[in-house]
C-alpha positions in Angstrom: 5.9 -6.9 -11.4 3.6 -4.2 -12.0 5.0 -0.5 -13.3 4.3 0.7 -9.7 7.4 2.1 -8.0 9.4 -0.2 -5.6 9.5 0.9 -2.2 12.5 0.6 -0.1 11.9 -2.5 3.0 11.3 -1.1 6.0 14.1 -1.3 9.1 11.8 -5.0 10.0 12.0 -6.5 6.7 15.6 -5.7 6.4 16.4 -7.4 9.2 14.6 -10.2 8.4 16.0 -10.4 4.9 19.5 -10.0 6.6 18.5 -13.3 8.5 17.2 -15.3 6.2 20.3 -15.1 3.2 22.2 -15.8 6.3 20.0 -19.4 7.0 20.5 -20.0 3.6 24.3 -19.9 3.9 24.2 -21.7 6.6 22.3 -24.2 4.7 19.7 -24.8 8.0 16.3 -24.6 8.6 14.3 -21.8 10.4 11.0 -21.2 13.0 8.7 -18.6 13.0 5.1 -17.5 13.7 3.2 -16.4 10.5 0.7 -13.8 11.2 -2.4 -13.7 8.3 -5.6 -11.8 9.5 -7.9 -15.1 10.0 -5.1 -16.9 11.9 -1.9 -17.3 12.6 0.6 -20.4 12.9 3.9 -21.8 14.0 6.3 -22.6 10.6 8.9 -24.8 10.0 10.8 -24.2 6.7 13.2 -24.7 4.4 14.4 -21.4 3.0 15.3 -21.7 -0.6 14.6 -17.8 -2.1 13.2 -14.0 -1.6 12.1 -12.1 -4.2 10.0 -8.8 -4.2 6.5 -8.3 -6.1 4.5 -5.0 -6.1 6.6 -3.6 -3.1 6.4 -6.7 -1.2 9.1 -9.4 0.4 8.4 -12.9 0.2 10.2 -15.8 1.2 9.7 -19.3 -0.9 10.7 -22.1 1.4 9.6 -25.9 1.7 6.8 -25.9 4.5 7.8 -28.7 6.7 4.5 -29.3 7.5 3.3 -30.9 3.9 6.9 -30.6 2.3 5.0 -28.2 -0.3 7.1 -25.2 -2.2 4.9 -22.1 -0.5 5.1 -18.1 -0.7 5.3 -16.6 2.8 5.1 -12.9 3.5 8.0 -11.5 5.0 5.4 -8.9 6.8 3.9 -11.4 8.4 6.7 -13.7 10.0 7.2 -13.1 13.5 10.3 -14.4 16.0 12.5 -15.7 13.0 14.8 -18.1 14.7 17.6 -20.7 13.1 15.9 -24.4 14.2 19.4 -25.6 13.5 18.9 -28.9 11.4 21.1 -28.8 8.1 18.8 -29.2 5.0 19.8 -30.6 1.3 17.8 -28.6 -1.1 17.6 -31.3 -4.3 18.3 -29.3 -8.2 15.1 -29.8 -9.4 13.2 -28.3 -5.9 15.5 -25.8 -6.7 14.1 -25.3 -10.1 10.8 -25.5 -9.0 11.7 -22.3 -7.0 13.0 -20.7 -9.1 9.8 -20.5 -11.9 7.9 -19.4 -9.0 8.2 -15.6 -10.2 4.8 -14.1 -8.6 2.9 -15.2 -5.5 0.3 -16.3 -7.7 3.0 -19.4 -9.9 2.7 -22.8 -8.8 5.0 -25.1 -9.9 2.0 -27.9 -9.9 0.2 -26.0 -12.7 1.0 -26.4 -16.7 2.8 -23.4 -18.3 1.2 -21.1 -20.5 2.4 -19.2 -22.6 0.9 -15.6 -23.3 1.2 -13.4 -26.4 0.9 -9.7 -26.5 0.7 -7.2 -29.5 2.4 -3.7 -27.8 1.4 -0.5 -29.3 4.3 1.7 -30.3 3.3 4.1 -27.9 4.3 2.2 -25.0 6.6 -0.6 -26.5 9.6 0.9 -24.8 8.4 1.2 -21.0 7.0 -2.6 -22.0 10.6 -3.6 -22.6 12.1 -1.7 -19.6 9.5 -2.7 -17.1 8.3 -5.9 -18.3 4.7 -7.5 -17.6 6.0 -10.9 -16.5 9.3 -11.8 -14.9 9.4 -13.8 -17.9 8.8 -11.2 -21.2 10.6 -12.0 -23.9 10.5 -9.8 -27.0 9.9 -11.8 -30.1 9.2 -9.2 -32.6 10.0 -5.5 -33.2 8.5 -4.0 -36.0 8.9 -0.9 -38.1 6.3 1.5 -36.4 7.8 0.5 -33.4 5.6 -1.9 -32.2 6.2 -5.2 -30.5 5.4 -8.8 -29.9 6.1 -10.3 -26.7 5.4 -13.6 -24.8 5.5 -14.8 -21.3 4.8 -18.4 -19.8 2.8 -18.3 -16.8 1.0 -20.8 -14.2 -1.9 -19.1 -13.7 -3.4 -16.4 -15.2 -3.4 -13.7 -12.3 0.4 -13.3 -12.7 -0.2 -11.1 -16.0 -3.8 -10.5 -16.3 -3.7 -7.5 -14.1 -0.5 -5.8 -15.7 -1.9 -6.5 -19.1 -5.6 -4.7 -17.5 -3.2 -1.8 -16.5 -2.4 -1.1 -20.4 -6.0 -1.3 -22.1 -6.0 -0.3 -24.7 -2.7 -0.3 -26.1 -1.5 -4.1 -24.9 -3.9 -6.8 -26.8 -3.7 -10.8 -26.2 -3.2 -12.3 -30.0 -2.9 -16.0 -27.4 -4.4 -18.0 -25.6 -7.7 -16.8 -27.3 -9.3 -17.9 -23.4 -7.1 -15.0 -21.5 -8.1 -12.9 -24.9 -12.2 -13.3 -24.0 -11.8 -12.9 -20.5 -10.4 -9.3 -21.1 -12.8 -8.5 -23.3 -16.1 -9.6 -21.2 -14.4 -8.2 -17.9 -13.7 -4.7 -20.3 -17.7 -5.1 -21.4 -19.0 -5.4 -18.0 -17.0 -2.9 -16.6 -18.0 -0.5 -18.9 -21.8 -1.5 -18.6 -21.7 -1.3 -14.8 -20.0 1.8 -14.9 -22.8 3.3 -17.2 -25.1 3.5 -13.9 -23.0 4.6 -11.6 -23.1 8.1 -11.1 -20.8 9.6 -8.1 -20.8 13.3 -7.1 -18.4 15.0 -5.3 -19.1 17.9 -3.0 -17.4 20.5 -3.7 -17.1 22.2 -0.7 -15.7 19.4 1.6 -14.4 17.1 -1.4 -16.7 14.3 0.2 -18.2 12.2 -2.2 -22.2 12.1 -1.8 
């Protein structure tokens, strides 16, 4: 999760949550309509975990349809209903579940494992807030800076939190993820050059 502030579910969501621990008791599956803003679909799951990422609920269930592990936004499930058939979750689904810590893991995809050199100056809301479910610290050093690593699936699950901390969070590996940031930093900064906004100051519009 990012540093952004959590934000409590709404009255929906809380219901929905309420329903779904209560499946997983239960140990059944569960129906619903899922609502995405090309389509939308009728899903048969089964419900395994919820977790929260940048203020959102998902739900990670087995998708009856393809018997795939998939993220599904608990803002977009509709008409949540028990379909009443018992389900038997094997361990190593479950595991497979579990390492899916961002909408973005797959459980398909190698790990990778990412390490960061933290300046002193934020080292401590690093280790309180973490950039990856997964930070560990594996050096502190005198000046109060840090080393940490992560193991990821895909790179969009730190690559934006570590973007959020330029320039005071640098990549020492994979050197790949390391050059990425750096040509996305370059072009930023070139495009940025040229682009000249004005803001009126009379109505605050921007012109």
């Amino acid at each position: 999760m990012s540093h952004l502030k959590q934000k409590t579910p709404t009255k929906r969501i809380l219901s929905i949550i309420r329903q779904l621990y209560a499946l997983q008791r239960l140990q059944t599956t569960c129906a619903f309509g899922y609502k995405k803003s090309s389509d939308s679909s009728q899903r048969t799951v089964d419900p395994i975990k919820i977790f929260t990422e940048n203020s959102r609920w998902y739900l990670i269930a087995r998708d009856h349809k393809d018997s795939k592990l998939k993220h599904f936004n608990l803002q977009n499930i509709r008409q949540l209903t028990n379909a009443d058939t018992p389900i038997d979750i094997a361990p190593e689904t479950r595991k497979k579940a579990d390492s899916m810590v961002s909408t973005w893991s797959s459980p398909d995809n190698a790990p990778i494992v990412v390490v960061l050199y933290i300046e002193s100056s934020i080292a401590s809301y690093i280790k309180d807030i973490k950039l990856h479910k997964s930070q560990t610290t594996e050096e502190e050093h005198h000046d109060g800076s840090l080393i940490v690593s992560c193991t990821i699936t895909h790179k969009m699950e730190v690559l934006p939190q570590i973007k959020l901390w330029i320039p005071y969070a640098y990549v020492i590996e994979p050197a790949w993820l390391r050059e990425e940031i750096v040509r996305d930093t370059k072009s930023y900064v070139d495009n940025n050059g040229d682009f000249d906004i004005q803001v009126s100051e009379d109505c605050g519009n921007i012109s």
